[in-house]
C-alpha positions in Angstrom: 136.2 12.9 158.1 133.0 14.9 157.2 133.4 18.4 155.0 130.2 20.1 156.3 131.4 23.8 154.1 128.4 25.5 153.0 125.7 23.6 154.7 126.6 24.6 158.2 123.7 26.4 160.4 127.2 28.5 161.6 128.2 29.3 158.4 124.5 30.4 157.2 124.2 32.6 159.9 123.4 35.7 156.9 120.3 33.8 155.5 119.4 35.6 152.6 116.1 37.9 153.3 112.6 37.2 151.1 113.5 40.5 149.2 116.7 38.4 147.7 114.3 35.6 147.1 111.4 38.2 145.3 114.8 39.7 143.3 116.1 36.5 142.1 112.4 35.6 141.4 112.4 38.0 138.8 108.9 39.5 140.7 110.3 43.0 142.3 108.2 45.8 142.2 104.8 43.6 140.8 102.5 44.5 138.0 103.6 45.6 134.6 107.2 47.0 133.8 108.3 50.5 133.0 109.3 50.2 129.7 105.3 49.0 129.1 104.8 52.9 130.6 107.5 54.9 127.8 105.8 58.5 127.5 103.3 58.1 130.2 104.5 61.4 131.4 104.6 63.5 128.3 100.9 62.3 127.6 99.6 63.6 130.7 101.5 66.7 130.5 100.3 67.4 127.3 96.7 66.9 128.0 96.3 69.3 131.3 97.7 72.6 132.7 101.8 72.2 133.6 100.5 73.3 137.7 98.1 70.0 137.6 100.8 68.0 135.9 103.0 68.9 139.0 99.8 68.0 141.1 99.1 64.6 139.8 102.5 63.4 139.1 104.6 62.3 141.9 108.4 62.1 139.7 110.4 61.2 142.6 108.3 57.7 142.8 108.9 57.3 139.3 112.4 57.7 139.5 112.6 55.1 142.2 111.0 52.9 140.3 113.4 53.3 137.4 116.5 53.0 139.7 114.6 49.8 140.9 114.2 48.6 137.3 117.8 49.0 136.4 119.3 47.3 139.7 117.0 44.9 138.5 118.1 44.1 135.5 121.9 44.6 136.2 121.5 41.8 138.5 119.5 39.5 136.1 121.9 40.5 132.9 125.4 39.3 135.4 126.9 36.7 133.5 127.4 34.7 136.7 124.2 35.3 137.7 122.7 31.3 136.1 125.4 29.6 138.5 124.5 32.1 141.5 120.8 31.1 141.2 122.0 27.3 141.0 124.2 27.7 144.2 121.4 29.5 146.1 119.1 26.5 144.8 121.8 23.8 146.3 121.4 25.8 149.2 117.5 26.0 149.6 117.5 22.7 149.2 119.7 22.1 152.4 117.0 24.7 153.9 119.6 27.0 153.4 120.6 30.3 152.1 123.2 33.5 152.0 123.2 36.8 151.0 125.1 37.3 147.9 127.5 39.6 149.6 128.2 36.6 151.9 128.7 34.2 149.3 130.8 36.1 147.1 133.6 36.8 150.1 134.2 33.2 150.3 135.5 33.4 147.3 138.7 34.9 148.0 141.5 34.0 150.0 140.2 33.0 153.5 143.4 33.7 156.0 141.4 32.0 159.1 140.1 29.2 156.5 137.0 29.3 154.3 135.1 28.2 157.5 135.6 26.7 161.3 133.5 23.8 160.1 136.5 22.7 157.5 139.5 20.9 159.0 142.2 23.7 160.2 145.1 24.0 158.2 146.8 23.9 154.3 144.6 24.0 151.2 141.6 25.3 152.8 141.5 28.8 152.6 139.7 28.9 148.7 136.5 27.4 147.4 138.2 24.5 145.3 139.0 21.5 146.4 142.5 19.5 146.3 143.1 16.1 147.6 147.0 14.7 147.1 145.8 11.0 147.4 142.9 10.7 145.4 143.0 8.5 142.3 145.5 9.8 139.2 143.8 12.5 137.8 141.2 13.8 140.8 143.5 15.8 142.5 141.8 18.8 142.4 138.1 19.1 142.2 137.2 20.8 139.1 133.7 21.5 139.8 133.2 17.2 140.0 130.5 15.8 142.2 132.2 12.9 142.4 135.5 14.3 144.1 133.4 15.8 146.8 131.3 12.8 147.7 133.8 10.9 149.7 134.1 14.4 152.2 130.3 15.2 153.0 127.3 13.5 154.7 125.0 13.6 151.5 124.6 14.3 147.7 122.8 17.4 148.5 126.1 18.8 150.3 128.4 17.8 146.9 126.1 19.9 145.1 126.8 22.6 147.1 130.8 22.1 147.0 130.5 22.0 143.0 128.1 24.8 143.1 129.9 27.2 145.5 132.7 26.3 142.8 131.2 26.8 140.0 130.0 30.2 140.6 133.5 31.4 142.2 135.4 30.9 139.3 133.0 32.7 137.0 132.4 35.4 140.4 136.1 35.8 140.7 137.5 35.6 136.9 134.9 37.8 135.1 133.1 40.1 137.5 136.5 40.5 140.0 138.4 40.7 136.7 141.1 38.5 138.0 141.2 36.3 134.5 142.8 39.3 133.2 145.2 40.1 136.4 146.5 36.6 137.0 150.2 36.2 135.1 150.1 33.1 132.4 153.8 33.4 132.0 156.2 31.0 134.0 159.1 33.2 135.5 157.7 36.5 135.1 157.7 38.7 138.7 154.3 38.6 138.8 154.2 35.2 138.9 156.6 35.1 141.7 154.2 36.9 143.6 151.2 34.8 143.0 153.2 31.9 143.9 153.8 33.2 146.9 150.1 33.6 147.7 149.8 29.5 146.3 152.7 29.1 148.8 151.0 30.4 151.7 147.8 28.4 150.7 149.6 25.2 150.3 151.1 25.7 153.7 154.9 26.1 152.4 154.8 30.1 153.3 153.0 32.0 156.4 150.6 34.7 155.7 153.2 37.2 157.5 155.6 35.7 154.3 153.7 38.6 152.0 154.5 41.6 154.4 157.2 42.7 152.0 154.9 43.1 149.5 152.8 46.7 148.7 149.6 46.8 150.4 148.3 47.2 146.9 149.8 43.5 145.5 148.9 42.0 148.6 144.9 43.0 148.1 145.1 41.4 144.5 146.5 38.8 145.8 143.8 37.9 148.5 141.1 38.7 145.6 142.7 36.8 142.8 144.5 34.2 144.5 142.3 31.5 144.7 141.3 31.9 141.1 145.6 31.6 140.3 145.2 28.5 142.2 142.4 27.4 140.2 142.9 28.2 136.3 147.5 27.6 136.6 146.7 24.5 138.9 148.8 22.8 136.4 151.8 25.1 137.0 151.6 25.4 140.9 154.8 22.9 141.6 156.4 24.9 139.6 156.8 27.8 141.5 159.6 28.3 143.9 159.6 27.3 147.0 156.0 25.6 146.6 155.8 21.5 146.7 152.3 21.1 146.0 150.5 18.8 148.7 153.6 18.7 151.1 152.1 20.0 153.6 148.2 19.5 153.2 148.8 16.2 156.0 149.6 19.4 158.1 145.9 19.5 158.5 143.1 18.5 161.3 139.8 17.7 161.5 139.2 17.5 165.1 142.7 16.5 165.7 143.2 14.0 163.1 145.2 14.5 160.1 142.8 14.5 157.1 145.0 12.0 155.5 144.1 9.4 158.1 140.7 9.5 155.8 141.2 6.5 153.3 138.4 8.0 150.9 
């Protein structure tokens, strides 16, 4: 069985544009910065009629600039934005790419799957991995090159797995804020509800399962989810009606179980 994920031509169908290129390149916008240009204005305006300051200044451009500046920056100051640039780099070197918009969607809960590439079924509906045979201790992927080998065609598609990992759990926990949502505390009813979302992607509930919860739960449930899965991975057995791998045979590649893959 072959994992193709991320390096699909189907899945890339949103290759990222040059401008996300020239933005990650740090070179938007050319020439010297803004800040290099502090009281540019007020030295002009001082040194000529207010009429021909109006004339010769065109503010509006200015101001774009600025707001151009300050997306910028935001986007350069993210503090997932060193793990973005290294999945985009896995990527390129596929000669492949995404939008971040793209990217950052498959980090939540994928009902349908994370992709039609990936076998149908259990346990792939998030962007970790989890494997019930592998060797004691590989379980579950942990951002390890080496748990991902044995599922794609070459080394240059692990480092997309581990990347597209990597920068989820940083995506999802600090900038989606679901390290602080996510319940720590075994029992609690919050934790009940996350493990019905783990439930549903281990394969023990249906999606329909979750219909009795408020709209509002469900939606942090689809964000955070996968990131519940992730950080309590430990924990998952434990919640009710969840046996953790029970069901992951369940699924296909091509209509064979995955677990007819010796590794």
């Amino acid at each position: 069985m072959k994992f193709t994920f991320l390096a699909s031509s189907a899945l890339l169908a949103a290759v990222a544009t040059p401008t996300v290129q020239a933005v990650r390149g740090g070179i938007v916008g050319g020439g010297r910065s803004l800040e290099a240009f502090d009281g540019l204005d007020l030295s002009l305006s001082m040194s000529m009629p207010a009429e021909a300051a109006s004339a010769e200044l065109d503010t509006s451009s200015v101001e774009a600039k600025d707001a151009t500046a300050a997306s910028s920056k935001a986007a350069k100051t993210s503090p997932c934005a060193h793990r973005l640039d290294l999945l985009h780099s896995a990527l390129i070197d596929l000669g492949e790419d995404m939008d971040d918009e793209d990217i950052k969607e498959l980090c939540h809960y994928q009902p349908e799957g994370l992709h039609p590439e990936l076998p149908s079924g259990p346990n792939f509906g998030c962007p970790l991995g989890y494997f019930p045979k592998a060797l004691p201790g590989m379980e579950w992927s942990q951002g390890i090159k080496e748990f991902w080998g044995p599922f794609v065609g070459s080394e240059e598609e692990a480092d997309v797995y581990v990347a597209m990992e990597m920068f989820c759990e940083c995506h999802t926990g600090i900038e989606d804020g679901c390290a602080t949502k996510i319940p720590r505390e075994v029992g609690t009813k919050k934790w009940v509800d996350y493990c019905q979302a783990a439930g549903v992607w281990n394969g023990d509930f249906h999606l329909e399962d979750l219909s009795h919860l408020s709209t509002s739960v469900q939606d942090e449930l689809f964000e955070c989810g996968c990131h519940f899965i992730g950080a309590t991975r430990e924990k998952i057995d434990d919640c009710p009606g969840v046996n953790l791998g029970e069901f992951f045979c369940d699924a296909e590649d091509n209509g064979v179980s995955v677990c007819d893959d010796p590794r």
